[in-house]
C-alpha positions as CSV (number, residue, x, y, z in Angstrom):
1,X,23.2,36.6,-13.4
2,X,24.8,33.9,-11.0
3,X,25.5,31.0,-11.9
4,X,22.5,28.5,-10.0
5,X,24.0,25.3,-10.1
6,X,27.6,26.8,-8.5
7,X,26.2,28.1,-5.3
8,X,26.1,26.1,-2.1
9,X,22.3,27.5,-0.8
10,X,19.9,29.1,-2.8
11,X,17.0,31.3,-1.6
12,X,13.2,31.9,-3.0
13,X,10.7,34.5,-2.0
14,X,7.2,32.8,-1.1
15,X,4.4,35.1,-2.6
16,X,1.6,35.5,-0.7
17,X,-0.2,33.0,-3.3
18,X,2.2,30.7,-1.9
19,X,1.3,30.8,1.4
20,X,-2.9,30.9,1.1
21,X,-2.0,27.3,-1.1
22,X,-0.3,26.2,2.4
23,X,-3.1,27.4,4.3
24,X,-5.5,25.9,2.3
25,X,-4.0,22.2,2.4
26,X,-3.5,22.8,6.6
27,X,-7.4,24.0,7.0
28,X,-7.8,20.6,5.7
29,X,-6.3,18.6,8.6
30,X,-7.7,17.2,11.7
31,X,-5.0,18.7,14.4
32,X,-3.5,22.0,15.0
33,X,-0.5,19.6,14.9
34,X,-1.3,18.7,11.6
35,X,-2.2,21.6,10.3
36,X,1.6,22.8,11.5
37,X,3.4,20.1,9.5
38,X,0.9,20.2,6.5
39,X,2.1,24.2,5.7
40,X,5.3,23.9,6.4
41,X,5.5,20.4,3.9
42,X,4.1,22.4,1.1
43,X,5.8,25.8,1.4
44,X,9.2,24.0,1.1
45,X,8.2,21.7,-2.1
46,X,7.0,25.1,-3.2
47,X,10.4,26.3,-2.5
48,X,12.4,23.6,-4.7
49,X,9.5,23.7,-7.4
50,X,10.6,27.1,-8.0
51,X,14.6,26.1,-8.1
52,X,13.6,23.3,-10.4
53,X,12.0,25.7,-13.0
54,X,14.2,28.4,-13.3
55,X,16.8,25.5,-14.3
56,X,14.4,24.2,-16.5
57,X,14.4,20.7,-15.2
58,X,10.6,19.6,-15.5
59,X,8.3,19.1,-12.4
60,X,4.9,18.2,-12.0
61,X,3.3,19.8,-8.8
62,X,0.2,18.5,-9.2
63,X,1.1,14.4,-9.5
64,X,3.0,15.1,-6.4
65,X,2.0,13.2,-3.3
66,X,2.2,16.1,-2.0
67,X,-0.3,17.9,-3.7
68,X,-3.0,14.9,-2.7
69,X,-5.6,15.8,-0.1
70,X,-5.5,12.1,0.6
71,X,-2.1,12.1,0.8
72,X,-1.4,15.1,2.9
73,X,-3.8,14.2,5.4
74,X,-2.5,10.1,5.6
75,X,1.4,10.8,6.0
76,X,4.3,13.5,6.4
77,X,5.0,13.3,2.5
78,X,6.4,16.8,1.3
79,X,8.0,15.1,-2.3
80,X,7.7,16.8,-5.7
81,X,7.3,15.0,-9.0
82,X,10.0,14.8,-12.0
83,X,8.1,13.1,-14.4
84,X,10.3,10.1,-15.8
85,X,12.9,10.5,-13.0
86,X,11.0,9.9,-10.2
87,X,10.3,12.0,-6.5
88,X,12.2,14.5,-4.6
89,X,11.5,14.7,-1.0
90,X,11.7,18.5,0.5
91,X,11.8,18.7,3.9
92,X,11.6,21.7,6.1
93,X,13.3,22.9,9.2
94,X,12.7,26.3,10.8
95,X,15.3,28.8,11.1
96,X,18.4,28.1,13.2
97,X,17.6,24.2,13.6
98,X,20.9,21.9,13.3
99,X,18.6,18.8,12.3
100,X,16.0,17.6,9.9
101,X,13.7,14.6,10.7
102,X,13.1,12.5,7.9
103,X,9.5,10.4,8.7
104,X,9.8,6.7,7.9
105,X,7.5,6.6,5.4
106,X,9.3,8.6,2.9
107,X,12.6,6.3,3.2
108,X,12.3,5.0,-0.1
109,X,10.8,5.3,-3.5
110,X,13.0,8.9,-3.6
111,X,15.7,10.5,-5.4
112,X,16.9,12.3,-2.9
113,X,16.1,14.5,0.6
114,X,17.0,18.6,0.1
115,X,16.8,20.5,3.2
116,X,14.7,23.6,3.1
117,X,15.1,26.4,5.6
118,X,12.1,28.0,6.2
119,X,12.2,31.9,8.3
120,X,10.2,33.3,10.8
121,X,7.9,35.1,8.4
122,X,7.6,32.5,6.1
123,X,8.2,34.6,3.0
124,X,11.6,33.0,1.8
125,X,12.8,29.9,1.7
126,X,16.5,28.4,1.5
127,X,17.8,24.9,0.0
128,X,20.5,24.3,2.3
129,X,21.8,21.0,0.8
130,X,20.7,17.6,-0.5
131,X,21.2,13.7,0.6
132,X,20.8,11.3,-1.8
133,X,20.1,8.1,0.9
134,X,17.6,8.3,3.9
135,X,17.9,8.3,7.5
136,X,15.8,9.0,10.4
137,X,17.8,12.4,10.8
138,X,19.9,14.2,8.4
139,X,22.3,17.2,10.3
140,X,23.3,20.1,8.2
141,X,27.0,18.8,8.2
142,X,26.0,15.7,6.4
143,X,24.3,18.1,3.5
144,X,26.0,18.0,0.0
145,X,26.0,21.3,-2.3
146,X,23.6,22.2,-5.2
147,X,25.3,20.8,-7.8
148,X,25.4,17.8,-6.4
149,X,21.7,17.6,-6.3
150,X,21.7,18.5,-10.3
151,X,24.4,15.6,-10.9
152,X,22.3,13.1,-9.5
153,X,19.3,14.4,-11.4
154,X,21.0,14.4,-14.9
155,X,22.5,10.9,-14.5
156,X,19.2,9.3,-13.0
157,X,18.1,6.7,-15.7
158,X,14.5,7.2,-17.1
159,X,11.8,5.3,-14.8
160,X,10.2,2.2,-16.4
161,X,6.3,3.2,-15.8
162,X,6.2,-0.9,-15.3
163,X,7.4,-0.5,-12.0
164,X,5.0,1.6,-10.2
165,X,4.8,0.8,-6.7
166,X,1.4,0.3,-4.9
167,X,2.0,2.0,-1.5
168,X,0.8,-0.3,1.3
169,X,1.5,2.6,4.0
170,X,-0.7,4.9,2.2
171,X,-3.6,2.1,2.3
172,X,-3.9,2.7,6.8
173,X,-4.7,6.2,5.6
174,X,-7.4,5.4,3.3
175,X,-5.2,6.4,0.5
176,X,-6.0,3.8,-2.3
177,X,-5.1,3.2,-6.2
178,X,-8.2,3.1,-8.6
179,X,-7.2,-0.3,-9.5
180,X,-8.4,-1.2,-5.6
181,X,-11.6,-1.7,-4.7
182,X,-12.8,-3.1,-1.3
183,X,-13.5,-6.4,-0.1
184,X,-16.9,-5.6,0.0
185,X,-17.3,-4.0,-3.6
186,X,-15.8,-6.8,-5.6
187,X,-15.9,-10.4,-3.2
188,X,-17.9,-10.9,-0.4
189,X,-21.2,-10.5,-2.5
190,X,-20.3,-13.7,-3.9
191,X,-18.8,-15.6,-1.6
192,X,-20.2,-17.8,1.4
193,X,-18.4,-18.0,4.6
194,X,-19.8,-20.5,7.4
195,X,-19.1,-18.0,9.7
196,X,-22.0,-15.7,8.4
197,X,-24.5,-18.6,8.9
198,X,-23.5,-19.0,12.0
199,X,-24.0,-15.7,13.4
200,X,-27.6,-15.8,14.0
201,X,-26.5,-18.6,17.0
202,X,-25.3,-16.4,19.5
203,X,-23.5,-19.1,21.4
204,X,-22.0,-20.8,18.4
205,X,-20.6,-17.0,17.3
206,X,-17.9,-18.3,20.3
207,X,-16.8,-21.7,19.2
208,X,-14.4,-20.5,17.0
209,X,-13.0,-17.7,19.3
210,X,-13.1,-19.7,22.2
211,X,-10.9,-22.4,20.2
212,X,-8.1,-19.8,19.3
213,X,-8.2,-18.8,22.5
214,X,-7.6,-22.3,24.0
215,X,-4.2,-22.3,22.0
216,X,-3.0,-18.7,23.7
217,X,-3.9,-20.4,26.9
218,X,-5.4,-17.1,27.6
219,X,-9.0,-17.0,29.7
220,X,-11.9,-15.0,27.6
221,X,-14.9,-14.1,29.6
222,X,-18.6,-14.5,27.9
223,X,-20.9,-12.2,29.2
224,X,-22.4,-9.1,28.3
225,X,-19.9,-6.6,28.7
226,X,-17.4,-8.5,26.9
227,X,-18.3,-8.5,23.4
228,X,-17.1,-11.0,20.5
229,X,-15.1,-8.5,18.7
230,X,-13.5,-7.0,21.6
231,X,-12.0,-10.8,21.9
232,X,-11.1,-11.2,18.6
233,X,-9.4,-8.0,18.6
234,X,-7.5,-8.2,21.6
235,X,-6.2,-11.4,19.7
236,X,-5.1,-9.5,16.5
237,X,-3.1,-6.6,18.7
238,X,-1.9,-8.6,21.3
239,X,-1.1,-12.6,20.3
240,X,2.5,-13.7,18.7
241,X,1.3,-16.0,16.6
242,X,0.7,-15.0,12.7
243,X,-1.7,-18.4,12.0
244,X,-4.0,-16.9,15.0
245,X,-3.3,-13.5,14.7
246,X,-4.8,-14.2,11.2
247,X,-7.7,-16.0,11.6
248,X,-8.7,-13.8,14.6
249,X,-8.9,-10.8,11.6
250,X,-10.9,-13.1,9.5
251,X,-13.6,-14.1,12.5
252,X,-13.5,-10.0,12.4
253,X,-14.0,-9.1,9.2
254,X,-17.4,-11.2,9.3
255,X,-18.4,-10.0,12.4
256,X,-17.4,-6.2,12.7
257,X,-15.5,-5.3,8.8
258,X,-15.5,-1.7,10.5
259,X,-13.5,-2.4,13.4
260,X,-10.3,-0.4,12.8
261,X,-8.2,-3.1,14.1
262,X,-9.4,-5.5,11.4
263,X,-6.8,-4.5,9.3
264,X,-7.1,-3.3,5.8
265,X,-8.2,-4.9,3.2
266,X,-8.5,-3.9,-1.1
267,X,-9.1,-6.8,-3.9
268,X,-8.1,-6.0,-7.9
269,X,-10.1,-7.5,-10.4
270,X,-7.8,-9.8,-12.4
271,X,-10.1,-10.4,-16.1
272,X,-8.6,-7.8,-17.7
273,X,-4.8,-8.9,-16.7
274,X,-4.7,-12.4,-16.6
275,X,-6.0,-14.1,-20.0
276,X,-10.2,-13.4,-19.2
277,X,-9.6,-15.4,-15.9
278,X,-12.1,-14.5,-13.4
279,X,-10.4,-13.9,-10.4
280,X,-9.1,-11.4,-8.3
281,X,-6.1,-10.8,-5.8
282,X,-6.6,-10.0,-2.4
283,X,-4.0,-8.1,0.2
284,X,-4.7,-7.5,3.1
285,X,-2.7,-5.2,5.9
286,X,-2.4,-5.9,10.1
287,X,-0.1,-3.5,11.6
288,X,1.6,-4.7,14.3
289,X,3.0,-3.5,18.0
290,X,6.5,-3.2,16.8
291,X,5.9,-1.4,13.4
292,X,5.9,-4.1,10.9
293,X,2.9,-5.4,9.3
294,X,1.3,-8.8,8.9
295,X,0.6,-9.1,5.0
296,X,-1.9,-11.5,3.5
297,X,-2.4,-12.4,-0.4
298,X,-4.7,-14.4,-1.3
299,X,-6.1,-15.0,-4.8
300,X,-9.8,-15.8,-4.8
301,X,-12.2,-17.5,-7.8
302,X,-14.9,-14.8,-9.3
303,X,-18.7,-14.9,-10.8
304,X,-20.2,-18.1,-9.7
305,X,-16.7,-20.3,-9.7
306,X,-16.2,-22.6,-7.0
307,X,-12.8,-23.2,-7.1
308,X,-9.1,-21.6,-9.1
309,X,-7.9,-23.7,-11.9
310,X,-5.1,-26.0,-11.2
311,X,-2.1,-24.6,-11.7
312,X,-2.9,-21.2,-10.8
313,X,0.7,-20.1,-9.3
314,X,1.3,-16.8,-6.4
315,X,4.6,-15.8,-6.3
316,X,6.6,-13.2,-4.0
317,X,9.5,-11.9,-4.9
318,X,11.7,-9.7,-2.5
319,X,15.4,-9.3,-0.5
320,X,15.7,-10.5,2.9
321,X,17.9,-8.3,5.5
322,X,21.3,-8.8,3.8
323,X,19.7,-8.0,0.7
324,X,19.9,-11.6,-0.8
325,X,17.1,-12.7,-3.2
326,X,13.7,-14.3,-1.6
327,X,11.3,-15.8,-3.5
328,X,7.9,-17.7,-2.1
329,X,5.5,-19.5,-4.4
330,X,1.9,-21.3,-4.2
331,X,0.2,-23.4,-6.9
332,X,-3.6,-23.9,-7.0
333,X,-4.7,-27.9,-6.7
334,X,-7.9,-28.9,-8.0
335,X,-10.9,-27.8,-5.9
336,X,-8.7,-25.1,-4.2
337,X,-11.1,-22.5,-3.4
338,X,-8.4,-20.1,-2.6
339,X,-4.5,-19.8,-2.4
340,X,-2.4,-17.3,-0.2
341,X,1.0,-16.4,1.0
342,X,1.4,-15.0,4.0
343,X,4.5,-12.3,5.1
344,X,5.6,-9.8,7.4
345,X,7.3,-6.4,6.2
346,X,9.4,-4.0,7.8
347,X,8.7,0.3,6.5
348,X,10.4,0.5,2.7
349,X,10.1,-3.3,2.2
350,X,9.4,-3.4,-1.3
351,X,8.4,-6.9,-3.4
352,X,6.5,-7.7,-6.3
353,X,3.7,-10.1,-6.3
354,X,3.0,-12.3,-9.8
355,X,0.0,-14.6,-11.0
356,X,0.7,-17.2,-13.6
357,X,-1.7,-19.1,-15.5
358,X,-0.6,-21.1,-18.4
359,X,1.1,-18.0,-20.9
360,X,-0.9,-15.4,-18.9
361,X,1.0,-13.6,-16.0
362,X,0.1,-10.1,-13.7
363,X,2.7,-8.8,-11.9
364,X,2.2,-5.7,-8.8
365,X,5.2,-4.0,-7.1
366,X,4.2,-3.0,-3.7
367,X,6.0,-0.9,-1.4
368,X,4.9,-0.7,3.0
């Protein structure tokens, strides 16, 4: 028998089972396109899942991304699970092709890239190679052997399951952790917002638009073809200014929550984290033109309280470009009826987000 881990490629036949699964998962999706990159995703983590087992390294297909109708159908995520090690991402290229596209939102959060050569009949497929660091493209010169691969596997500490990461990029493809409800399921039933009462008041719905746009120096027409929320969200695509870009999305999330360029927004319950303390933790998403995103946390009081205790303290933890330590903190006043921190993150940004009151303390690690 040869000798797995000493060969530079490997092959594996695809059953026919194999390839129904991938047809199954690409009936699922909205585009041809789709479909195309949906099959081709899951024959090659079907490829490595087989590697994997014959060397009796454990894998869990089915808490793969990639196994995730919500997944599949929100990103190009083709990763398989190795439960207390973390995710491999297996990424496929068709026969003869000299380069393999890695899609930004797999760029971290991985253990590695391998390479998967799919043929024309889609009934073998062959690991060509593995990277251990991302980049938008990976050529087949830049690919490192098998063993390599099982190195890095055997010497990757144990995960702490602490550290979970939330993943904002999943969120703009309605991809959400249980632990995240929606604004409307959790807040707004108990909140009121001046803006609601106004609403019935056609011409004071404008005030407040017409005021942010005064300080774009921008002209904004009132009339019946121009709506409010086509303003406001002309506002949140197109202005460079976070404070208005912001409060443009909240005028929006009062008056059209359903607009898709309101942003995203998910709130966790905090009682059962922080000490009883009824409150919860807001964050909000705005993608932006050049493929950051505009990121709002805000902490909120629950069940008939008016206002955060004092001394309530946000904190954001994360690197900056050179990798140095950042750190960003609020602390509720008395009669504070919210706090918030407000930030913008690049794709693979990851920070954690903390909530201390007195000795209590709840800590999220998010990644976009």
């Amino acid at each position: 028998m040869k000798d797995l881990t000493s060969l530079s490629t490997f092959s594996v036949p695809l059953a026919p089972k194999d390839r129904y699964t991938a047809e199954q998962f690409a009936g699922e999706q909205p585009t041809a396109e789709k479909a195309t990159q949906v099959y081709c995703n899951s024959l090659a983590v079907l490829v490595v899942y087989y590697y994997l087992r014959m060397l009796d390294i454990s894998v869990d297909l089915k808490t793969s991304y990639s196994w995730n109708a919500g997944c599949r159908i929100g990103a190009d995520i083709a990763d398989l699970y190795l439960p207390g090690k973390g995710r491999l991402e297996c990424r496929p290229i068709h026969l003869g092709e000299a380069i393999c596209a890695i899609p930004p939102e797999v760029w971290a959060d991985r253990l590695g890239y391998i390479v998967v050569e799919i043929d024309e009949s889609c009934e073998e497929g062959t690991i060509l190679g593995f990277v251990q660091l991302a980049s938008p493209t990976i050529s087949r010169s830049q690919l490192q052997p098998l063993d390599t691969l099982l190195e890095t596997l055997h010497s990757t500490p144990a995960l702490v399951p602490s550290l979970g990461f939330v993943r904002l990029n999943l969120w703009l493809h309605q991809v959400f952790e249980p632990a995240w409800q929606g604004f409307e399921e959790l807040i707004s039933q108990q909140r009121s917002w001046a803006f609601r009462t106004r609403q019935a008041e056609s011409v004071s719905v404008w005030q407040p638009i017409e005021q942010l746009y005064s300080n774009q120096q921008a002209a904004i027409l009132q009339d019946e073809h121009f709506a409010p929320s086509d303003a406001l969200s002309y506002l949140v695509q197109m202005t460079e200014d976070e404070e208005v870009r912001w409060k443009a999305a909240e005028l929006l999330w009062d008056l059209a929550p359903e607009n898709p360029l309101a942003g995203i927004r998910r709130v966790t319950d905090l009682r059962s984290q922080l000490a009883g303390y009824a409150g919860a933790l807001m964050v909000a998403i705005l993608p932006k033109a050049d493929q950051t995103c505009a990121l709002l946390l805000r902490v909120y009081p629950l069940h008939y309280q008016s206002y955060l205790p004092a001394g309530l303290q946000l904190e954001v933890r994360g690197q900056d470009e050179l990798g140095n330590p950042v750190k960003e903190n609020v602390i509720a006043r008395e009669s504070d009826d919210y706090i918030q921190l407000k930030l913008i993150a690049e794709p693979g940004d990851r920070f954690s987000v903390a909530l201390k009151l007195d000795n209590a303390r709840f800590e999220e690690h998010f990644m976009v």
